[in-house]
N, C-alpha and C positions, 0 to 999 in steps of 0.2 A: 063264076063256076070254074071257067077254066085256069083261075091264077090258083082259086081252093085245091085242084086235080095238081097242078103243076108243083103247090108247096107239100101238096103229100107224097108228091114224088121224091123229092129234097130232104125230108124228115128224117127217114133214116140215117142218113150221109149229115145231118148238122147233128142228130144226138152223138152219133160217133165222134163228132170232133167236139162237143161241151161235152164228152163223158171223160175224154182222152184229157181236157185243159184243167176241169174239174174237178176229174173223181172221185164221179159221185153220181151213177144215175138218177138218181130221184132228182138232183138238182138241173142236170143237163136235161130231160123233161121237161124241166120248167121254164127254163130258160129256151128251149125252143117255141113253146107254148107264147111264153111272150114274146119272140119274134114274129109270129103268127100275128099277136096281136096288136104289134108296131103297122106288122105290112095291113091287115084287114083292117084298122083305125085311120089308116092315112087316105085310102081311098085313091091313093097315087097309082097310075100305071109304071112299073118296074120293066126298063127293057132288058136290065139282065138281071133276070130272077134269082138265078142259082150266085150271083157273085154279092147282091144285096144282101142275100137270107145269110151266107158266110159273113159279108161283114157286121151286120145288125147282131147274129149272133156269138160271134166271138167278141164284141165289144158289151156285152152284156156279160158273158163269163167275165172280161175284163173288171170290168166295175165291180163282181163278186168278190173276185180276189184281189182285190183294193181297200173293200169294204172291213176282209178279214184282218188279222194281225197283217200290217204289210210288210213289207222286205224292202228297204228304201234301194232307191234304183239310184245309181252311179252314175255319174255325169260320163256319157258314150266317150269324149274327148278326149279324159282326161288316162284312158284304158289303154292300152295295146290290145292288139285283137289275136287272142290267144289261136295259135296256129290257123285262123282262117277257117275257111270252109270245107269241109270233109272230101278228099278227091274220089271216090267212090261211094256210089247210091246204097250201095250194101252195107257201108258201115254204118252208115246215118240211121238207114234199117234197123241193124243190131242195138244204134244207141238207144233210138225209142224202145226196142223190146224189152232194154234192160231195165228201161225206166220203169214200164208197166210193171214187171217182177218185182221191183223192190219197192211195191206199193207207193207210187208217188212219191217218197219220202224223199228222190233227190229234188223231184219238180218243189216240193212243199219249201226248199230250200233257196230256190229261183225266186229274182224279183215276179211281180207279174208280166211285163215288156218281155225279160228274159224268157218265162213259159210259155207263154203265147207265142213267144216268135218260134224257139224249139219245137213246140208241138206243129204250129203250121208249118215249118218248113221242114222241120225232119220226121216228123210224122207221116205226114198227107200231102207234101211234094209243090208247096206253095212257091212260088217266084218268090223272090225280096221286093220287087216290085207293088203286089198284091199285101205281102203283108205289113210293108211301109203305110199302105194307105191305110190299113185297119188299122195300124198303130199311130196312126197320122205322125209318121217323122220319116225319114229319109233312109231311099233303099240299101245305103250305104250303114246307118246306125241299123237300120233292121239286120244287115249282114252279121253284124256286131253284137248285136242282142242274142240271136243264135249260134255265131260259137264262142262268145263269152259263156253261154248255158251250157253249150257241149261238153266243152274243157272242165266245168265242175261236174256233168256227169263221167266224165272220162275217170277223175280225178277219186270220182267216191270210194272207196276204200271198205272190206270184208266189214267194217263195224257197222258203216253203213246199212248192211240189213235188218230188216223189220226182225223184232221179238218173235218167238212164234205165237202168244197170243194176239199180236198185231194184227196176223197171217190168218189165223182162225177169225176171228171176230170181222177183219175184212171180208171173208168168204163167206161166213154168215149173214153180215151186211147184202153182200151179190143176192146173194140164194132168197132170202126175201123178197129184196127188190125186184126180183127176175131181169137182174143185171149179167145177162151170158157172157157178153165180151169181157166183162169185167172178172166171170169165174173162171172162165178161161185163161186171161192172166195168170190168177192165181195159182192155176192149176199145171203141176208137172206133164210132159210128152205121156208120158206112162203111168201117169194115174191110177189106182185102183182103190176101188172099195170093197173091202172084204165082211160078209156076215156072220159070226159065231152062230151056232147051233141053235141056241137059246134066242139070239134076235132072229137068224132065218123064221122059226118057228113061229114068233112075234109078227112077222109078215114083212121082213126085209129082207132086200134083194142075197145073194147067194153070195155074188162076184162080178163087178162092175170092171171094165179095163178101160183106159184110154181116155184121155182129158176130152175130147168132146161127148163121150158116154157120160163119164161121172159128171161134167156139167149141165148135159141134158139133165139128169136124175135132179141135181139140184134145185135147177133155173124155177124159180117162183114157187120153193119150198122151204121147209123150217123155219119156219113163222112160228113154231112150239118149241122149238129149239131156243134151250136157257143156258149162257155160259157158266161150264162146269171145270172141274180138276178132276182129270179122270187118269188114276194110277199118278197125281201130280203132275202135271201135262196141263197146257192149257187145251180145252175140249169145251164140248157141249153135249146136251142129253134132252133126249125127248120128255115132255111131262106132263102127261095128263090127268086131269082131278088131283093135282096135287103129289101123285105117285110117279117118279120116276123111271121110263119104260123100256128108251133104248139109250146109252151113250153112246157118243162121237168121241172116238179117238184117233186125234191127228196126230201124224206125221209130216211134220214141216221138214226140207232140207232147201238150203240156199235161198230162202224167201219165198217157197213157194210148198203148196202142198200135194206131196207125193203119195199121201195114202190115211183113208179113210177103214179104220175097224168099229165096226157097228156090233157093240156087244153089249149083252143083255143078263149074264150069268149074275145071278143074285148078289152075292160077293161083293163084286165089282159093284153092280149100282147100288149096294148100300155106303160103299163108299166113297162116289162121288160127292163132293160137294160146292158151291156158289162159289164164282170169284168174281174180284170185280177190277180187274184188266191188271192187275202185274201180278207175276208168278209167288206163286209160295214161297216162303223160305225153308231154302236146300230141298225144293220142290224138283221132280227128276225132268229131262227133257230125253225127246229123243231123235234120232238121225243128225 
């Protein structure tokens, strides 16, 4: 009983770090679930619980993203270690946040050794010590692993950012799952969702402000939410019995989403229609 109290104490703190390597709560879920299932199968006494459940499950995300298309990883040796290690905690900060923002795409980029070590050390503030042994190699090639990843997030370039139907359909994804940390990424300082007349009336909100408001409203909704082209936009729209009730019209800027209009005017939702993830042609965008 007390190791069962002690790993639900741990849970939240290892979903965050398989959602962060991942991205993908439903999978980092799972993945802590089976570390659960490692430690309750073994029957072993663990004298450091919270440093075992880190390692079991980040070598579990590991194996995921091995299993996937993999990124062959470069012989550590044969490398120069692109400027070393970040001399301020703050920057390391900012690279992870930009990572988050631009929907994983630069981590999707990283070998797996290289994201794992990123994420543990400049994420969530791991020794090279600590994540040497999770990567079973040496705290020196661990050092290596992390800013050889740096220097190509450093490196990523304006193109680099996600589509905006990337942005939307990632947010959609969150909102379902009731993936918060994850909409919160997504989501601009100053957020808002705004209601036209016709959807208020429909029974949606008025005026939402602020990325933890508009991600509360989200978190573990639009599960009816079908992707749509709204005004040529990638978007979504509510649909029940087949009849389309309210669209979602985003606003993507910089890979992220600045703003939600929840509008209902006739017009408009006879003209949405189905897409299935790249943009129309000479389809409009906007911000």
């Amino acid at each position: 009983m007390e190791q069962t109290a002690a790993f639900e104490d741990e849970r939240p703190r290892l979903v965050r770090l398989a959602a962060r390597i991942l991205a993908d709560g439903g999978e980092a879920e799972d993945v802590v679930q089976q570390a659960w299932l490692r430690l309750h199968g073994s029957g072993q006494k663990v004298r450091d619980l919270p440093a075992w459940l880190t390692t079991v499950t980040t070598r579990l995300c590991l194996d995921r993203l091995r299993a996937k298309v993999p990124v062959p990883e470069d012989p550590l040796d044969l490398l120069d270690d692109p400027g070393g290690e970040a001399d301020d905690p703050a920057d390391r900060v900012a690279l992870a946040d930009t990572v988050g923002v631009a929907l994983q795409l630069v981590l999707d980029r990283l070998s797996p050794g290289e994201r794992v070590a990123f994420v543990l050390h400049d994420s969530f503030g791991y020794d090279f010590a600590t994540v040497a042994t999770i990567l079973d190699t040496s705290p020196a090639a661990a050092r290596k692993l992390a800013s050889r990843a740096r220097a190509k997030v450093v490196r990523a370039t304006p193109e680099d950012a996600p589509a905006a139907w990337e942005v939307v359909d990632a947010f959609l994804t969150a909102a379902r799952g009731g993936d918060l940390r994850r909409l919160l990424d997504l989501l601009a300082p100053e957020a808002v969702v705004v209601g036209d007349r016709a959807a208020v009336a429909a029974g949606t909100p008025e005026r939402i402000t602020g990325r933890e408001a508009v991600a509360a409203m989200f978190d573990g909704a639009a599960k009816a939410a079908l992707p749509m082209y709204v005004d040529g936009r990638p978007g979504a729209a509510w649909v029940h019995r087949g009849e389309t009730r309210v669209a979602f019209d985003f606003t993507v800027v910089d890979g992220r989403v600045a703003r939600i209009d929840l509008r209902a005017e006739p017009e408009l939702l006879a003209s949405v229609r189905p897409r299935r993830g790249a943009a129309p042609a000479g389809g409009g965008t906007r911000g």
